[in-house]
C-alpha positions as CSV (number, residue, x, y, z in Angstrom):
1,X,-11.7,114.8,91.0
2,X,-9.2,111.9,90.5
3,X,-6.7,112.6,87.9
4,X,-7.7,109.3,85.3
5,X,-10.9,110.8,84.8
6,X,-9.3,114.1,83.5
7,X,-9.2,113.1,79.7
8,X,-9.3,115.1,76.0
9,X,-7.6,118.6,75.8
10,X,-7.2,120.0,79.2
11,X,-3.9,117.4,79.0
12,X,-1.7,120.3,77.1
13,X,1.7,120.4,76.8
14,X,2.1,122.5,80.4
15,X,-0.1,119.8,82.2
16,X,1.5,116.5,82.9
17,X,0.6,113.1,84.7
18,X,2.5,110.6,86.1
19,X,0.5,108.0,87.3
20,X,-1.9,109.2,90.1
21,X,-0.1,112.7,90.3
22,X,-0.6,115.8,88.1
23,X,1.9,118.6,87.6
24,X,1.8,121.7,85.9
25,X,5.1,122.9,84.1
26,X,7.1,120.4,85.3
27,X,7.3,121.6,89.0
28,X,5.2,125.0,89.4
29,X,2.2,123.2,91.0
30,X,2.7,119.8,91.7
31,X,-0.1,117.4,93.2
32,X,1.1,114.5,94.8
33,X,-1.7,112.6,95.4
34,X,-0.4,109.4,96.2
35,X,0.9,111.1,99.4
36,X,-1.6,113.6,99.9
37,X,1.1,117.0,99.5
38,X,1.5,119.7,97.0
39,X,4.4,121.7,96.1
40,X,4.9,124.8,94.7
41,X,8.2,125.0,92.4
42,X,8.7,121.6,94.2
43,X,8.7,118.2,91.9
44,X,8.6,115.9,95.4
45,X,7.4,117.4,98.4
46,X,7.8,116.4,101.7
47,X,5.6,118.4,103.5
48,X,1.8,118.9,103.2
49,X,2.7,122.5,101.5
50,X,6.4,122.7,100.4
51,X,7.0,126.3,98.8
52,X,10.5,126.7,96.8
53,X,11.5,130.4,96.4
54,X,10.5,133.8,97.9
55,X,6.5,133.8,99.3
56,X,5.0,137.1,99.8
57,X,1.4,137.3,102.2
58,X,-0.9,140.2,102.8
59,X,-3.0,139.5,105.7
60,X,-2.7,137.7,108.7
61,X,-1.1,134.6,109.1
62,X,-2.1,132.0,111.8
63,X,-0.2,129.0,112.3
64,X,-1.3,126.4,115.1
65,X,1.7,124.0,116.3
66,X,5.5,124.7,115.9
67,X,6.9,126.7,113.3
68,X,11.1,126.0,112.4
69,X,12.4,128.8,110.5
70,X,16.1,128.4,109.6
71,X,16.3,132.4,109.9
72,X,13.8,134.8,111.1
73,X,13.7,138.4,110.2
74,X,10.9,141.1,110.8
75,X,11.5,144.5,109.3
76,X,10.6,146.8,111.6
77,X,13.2,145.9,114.4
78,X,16.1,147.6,114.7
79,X,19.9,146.1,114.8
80,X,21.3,145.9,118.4
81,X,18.2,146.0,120.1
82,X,16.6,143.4,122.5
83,X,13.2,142.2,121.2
84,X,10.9,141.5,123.7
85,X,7.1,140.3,123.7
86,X,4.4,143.0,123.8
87,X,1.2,143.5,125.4
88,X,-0.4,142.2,122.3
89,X,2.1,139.2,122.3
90,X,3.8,141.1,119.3
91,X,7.8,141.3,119.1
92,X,9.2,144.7,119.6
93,X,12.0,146.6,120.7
94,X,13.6,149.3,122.4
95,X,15.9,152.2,122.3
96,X,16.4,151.7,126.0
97,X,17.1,147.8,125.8
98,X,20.5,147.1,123.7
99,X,23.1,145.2,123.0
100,X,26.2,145.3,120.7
101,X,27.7,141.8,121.7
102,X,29.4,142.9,124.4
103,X,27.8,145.5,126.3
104,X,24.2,145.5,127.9
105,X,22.5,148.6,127.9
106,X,19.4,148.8,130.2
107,X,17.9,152.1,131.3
108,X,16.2,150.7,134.5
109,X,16.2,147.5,136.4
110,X,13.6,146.5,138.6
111,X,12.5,143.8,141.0
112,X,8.9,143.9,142.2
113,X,6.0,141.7,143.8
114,X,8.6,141.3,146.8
115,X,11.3,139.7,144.8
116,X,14.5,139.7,145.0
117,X,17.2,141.1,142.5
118,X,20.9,139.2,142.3
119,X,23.8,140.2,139.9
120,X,27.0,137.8,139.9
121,X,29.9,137.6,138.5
122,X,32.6,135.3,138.2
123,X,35.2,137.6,139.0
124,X,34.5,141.7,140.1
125,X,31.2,143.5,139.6
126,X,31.6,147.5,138.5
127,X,29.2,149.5,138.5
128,X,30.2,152.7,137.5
129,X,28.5,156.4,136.4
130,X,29.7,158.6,133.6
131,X,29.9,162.2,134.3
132,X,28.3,164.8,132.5
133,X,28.4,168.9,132.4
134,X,26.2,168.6,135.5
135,X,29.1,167.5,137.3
136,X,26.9,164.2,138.2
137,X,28.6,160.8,138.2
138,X,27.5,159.4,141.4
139,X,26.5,155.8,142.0
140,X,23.6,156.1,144.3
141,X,22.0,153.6,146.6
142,X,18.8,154.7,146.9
143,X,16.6,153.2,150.1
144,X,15.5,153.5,154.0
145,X,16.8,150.5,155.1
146,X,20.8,150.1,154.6
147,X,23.4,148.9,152.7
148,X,24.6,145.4,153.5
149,X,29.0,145.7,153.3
150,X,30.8,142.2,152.1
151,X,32.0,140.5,155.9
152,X,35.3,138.7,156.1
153,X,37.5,138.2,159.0
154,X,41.3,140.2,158.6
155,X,42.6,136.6,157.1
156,X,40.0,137.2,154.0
157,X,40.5,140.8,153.1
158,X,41.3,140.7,149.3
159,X,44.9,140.1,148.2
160,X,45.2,143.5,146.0
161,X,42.8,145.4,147.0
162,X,42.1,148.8,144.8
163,X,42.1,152.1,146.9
164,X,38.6,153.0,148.2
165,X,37.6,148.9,149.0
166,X,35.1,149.0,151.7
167,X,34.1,146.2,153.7
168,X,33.6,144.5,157.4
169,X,35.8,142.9,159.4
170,X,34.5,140.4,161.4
171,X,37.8,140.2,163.3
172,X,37.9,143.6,164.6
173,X,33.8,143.8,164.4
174,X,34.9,147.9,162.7
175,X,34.2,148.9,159.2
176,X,37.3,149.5,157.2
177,X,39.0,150.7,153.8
178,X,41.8,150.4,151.5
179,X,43.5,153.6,151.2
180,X,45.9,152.4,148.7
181,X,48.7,150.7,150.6
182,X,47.0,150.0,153.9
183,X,43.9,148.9,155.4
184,X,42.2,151.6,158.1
185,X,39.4,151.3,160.6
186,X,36.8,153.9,159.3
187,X,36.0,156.4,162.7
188,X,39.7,155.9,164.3
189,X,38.8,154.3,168.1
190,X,40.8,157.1,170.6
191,X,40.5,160.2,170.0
192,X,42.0,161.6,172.5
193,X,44.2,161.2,176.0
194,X,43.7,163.9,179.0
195,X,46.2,164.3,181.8
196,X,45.1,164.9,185.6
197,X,48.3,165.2,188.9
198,X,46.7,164.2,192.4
199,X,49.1,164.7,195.4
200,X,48.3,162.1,198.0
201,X,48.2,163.9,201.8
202,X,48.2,160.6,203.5
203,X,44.7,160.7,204.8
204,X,42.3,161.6,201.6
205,X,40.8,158.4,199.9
206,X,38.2,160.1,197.5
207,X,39.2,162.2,194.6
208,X,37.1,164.4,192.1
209,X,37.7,163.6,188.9
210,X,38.0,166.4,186.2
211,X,36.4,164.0,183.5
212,X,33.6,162.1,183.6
213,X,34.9,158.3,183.1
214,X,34.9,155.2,184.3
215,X,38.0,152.6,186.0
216,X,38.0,151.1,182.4
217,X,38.8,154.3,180.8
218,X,42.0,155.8,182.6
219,X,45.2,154.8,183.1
220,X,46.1,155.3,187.1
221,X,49.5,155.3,188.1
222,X,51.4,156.3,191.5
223,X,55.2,157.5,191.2
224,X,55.0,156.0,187.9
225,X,53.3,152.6,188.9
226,X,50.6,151.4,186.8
227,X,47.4,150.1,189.7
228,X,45.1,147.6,188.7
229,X,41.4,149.0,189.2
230,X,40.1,145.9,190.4
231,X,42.1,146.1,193.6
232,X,43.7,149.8,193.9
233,X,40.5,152.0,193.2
234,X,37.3,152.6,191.7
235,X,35.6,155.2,190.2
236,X,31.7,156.0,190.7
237,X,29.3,158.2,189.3
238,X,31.4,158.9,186.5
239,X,33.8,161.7,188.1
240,X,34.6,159.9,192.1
241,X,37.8,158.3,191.7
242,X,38.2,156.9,195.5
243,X,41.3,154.3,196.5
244,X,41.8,151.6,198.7
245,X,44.5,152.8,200.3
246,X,45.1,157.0,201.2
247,X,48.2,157.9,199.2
248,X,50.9,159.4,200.8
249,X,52.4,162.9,201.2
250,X,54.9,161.5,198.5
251,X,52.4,159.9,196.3
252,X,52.0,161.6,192.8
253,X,49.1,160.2,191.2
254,X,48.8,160.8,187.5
255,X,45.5,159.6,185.9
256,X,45.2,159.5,181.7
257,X,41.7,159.6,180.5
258,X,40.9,157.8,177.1
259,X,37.8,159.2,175.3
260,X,36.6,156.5,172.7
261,X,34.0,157.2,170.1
262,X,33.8,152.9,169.1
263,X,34.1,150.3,171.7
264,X,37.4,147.9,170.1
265,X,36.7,144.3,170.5
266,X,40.3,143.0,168.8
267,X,43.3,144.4,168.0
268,X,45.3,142.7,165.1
269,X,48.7,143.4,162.9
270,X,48.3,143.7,159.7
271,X,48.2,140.7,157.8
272,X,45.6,139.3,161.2
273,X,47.7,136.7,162.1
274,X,48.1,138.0,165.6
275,X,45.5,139.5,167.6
276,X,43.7,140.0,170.8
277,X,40.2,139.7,170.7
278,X,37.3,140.2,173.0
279,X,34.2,138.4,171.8
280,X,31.7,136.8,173.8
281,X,33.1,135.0,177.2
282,X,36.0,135.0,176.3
283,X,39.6,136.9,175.5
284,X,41.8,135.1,173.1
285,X,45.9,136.0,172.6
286,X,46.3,134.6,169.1
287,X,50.1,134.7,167.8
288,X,51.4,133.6,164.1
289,X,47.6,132.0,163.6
290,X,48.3,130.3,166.8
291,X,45.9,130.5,170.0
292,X,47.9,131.0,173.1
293,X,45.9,132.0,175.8
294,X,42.6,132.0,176.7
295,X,40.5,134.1,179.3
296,X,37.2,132.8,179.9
297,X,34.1,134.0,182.2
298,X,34.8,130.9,184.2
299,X,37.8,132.8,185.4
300,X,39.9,130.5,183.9
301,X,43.4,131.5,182.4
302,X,44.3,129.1,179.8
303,X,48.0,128.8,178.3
304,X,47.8,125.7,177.3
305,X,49.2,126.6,174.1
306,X,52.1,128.6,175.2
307,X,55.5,127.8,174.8
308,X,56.2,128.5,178.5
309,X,55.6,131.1,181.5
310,X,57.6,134.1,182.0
311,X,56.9,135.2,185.6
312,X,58.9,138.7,186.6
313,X,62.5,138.5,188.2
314,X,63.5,140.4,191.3
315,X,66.6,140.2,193.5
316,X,65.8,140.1,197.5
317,X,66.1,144.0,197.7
318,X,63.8,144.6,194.4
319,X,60.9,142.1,195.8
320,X,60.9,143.8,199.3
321,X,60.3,147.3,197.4
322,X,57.9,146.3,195.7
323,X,54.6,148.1,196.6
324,X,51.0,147.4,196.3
325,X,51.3,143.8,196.7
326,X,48.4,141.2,197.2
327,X,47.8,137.8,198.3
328,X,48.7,135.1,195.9
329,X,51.4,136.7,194.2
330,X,54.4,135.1,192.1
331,X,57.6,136.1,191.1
332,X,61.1,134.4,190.5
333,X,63.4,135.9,193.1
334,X,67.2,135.6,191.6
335,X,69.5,135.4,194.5
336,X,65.9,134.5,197.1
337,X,66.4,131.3,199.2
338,X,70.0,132.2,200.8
339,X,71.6,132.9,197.6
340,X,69.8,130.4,195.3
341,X,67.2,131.2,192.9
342,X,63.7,130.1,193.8
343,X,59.7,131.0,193.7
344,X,58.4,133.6,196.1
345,X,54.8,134.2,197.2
346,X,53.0,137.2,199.3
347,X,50.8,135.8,201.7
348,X,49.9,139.2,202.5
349,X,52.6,140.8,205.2
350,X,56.0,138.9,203.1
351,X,57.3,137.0,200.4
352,X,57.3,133.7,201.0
353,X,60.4,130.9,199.2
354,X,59.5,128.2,197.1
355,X,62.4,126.5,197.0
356,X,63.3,125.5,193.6
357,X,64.1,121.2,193.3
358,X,66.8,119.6,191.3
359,X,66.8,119.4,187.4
360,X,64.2,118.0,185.5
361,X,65.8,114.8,183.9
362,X,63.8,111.8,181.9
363,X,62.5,108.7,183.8
């Protein structure tokens, strides 16, 4: 009812009215009514309901809209752990799901409906396993499918590297780790080098090897010359080693087999600023992070790069020795060309001069 028709002795001492708006004791119930608000222990309310002090409700309460609490505290969670929303859209918590302010503790973590699951860091990622009387304490990866290794090239190993770093090196395309002091290539390439001694009779051009390998994988040499296998010999059906020419009665030919259990596409120093590297087309001679030559499938041997081209250097005597020559041939013959240095090239029966010209002076 409006408050100037409340009249007579219901307007006691603990009832007061100020205009439009009624108040019991001063504050304990006020009615503002020119505003529409009431407060409890609250002279000028700003809100519909403003409540001063400690409320206490049994039941259920429903509020529709935003709530703003300036702290929020429900008694039956426990310190340190994460609360979470329950089935019922309750908050709850967990004894498996804590943290202290600096450590996360989570029992399991899971990534399902054909998500997937990323963890980064800024800086290094541990995972680690404590062990227990059961002598566990291993971290497990658990699947069917593999386990994908970090890839860098040899330039982009890590600087300090802790013992027992595994990764890939794209360089060397070989799996490798940190055994404290120096990277190593995990399943070492050669493992190990047999010996076979042919004696040539002058007429016999097909040998029986006593391994099964192929004119990649031995080392031939006669009376201690290395021959090339792409114009000395081949070898077929793995153990029939047969030569272009018959070796002589004199001939002693040693053969190295090389059993590999990898195939090595690059070989690199340590730091991988030089290498040699197979890959693709093409073979590439890099030196102090410079590319030097090139070998390509278009037969083409590029040294553009280079500084210059060292060819070998024979006297007159040394060059006529010389056995198992081919066509195209070059060397730089010392004392060749009566006394004066000069080119020489086999055109298949002798070494032919190519005089060398007067020095090279600017324009």
């Amino acid at each position: 009812m409006p408050i100037s028709k409340i009249q007579g002795q219901i307007l006691s001492d603990n009832l007061t009215r100020s205009g439009v708006n009624l108040a019991i004791e001063t504050d304990l119930l006020f009615f503002d009514v020119t505003n529409d608000r009431i407060g409890i222990k609250d002279a000028t309310p700003s809100n519909t309901l403003s409540v001063t002090g400690t409320t206490a409700l049994t039941g259920t309460l429903t509020v529709s809209g935003n709530s703003t609490l300036a702290t929020a505290k429900i008694s039956d969670l426990t310190s340190g752990r994460i609360v979470y929303v329950g089935t019922a859209g309750e908050l709850q918590d967990n004894a498996n799901l804590t943290f202290n302010g600096t450590t996360l503790t989570i029992d399991s973590i899971s990534s399902e409906n054909g998500n997937s699951l990323t963890i980064s860091a800024d800086n290094n990622l541990n995972l680690s396993a404590d062990a227990d009387s059961s002598n566990t304490g291993l971290v497990n990866v658990i699947g069917t499918r593999g386990f994908g290794l970090p890839v860098g090239t040899t330039a982009q190993r890590p600087g300090t590297p802790s013992r027992g770093t595994l990764r890939f090196n794209s360089s060397t395309n070989q799996t490798e780790v940190h055994n404290g002091s120096a990277w190593t290539e995990i399943g070492d390439n050669v493992v190990s080098i047999l010996s076979q001694t042919i004696i040539g009779d002058n007429t016999t051009t097909v040998f029986t090897l006593s391994q099964s390998a192929t004119a990649s994988s031995i080392i031939l040499s006669i009376n201690g010359v290395l021959q090339d296998p792409s114009n000395a010999y081949t070898v077929t059906s793995g153990t029939t080693l047969t030569m272009v020419e018959a070796p002589t009665t004199t001939d002693k030919l040693e053969i190295r087999f090389i059993s590999n259990i990898t195939t090595v596409s690059a070989v690199t120093n340590v730091d991988g600023t030089t290498s040699v590297e197979a890959n693709g087309t093409t073979i590439t001679l890099v030196v102090a992070n410079s590319t030097i030559a090139e070998i390509t499938s278009n037969e083409i041997f590029n040294i553009s790069n280079a500084h210059s081209l060292q060819l070998p250097v024979y006297t007159v005597t040394q060059a006529n020795a010389l056995t198992n020559k081919a066509s195209g041939q070059i060397i730089y013959v010392s004392n060749g060309d009566t006394g004066s240095p000069s080119l020489a090239v086999y055109d298949g029966t002798n070494w032919k001069v190519s005089a060398l010209g007067s020095t090279i002076s600017a324009v």
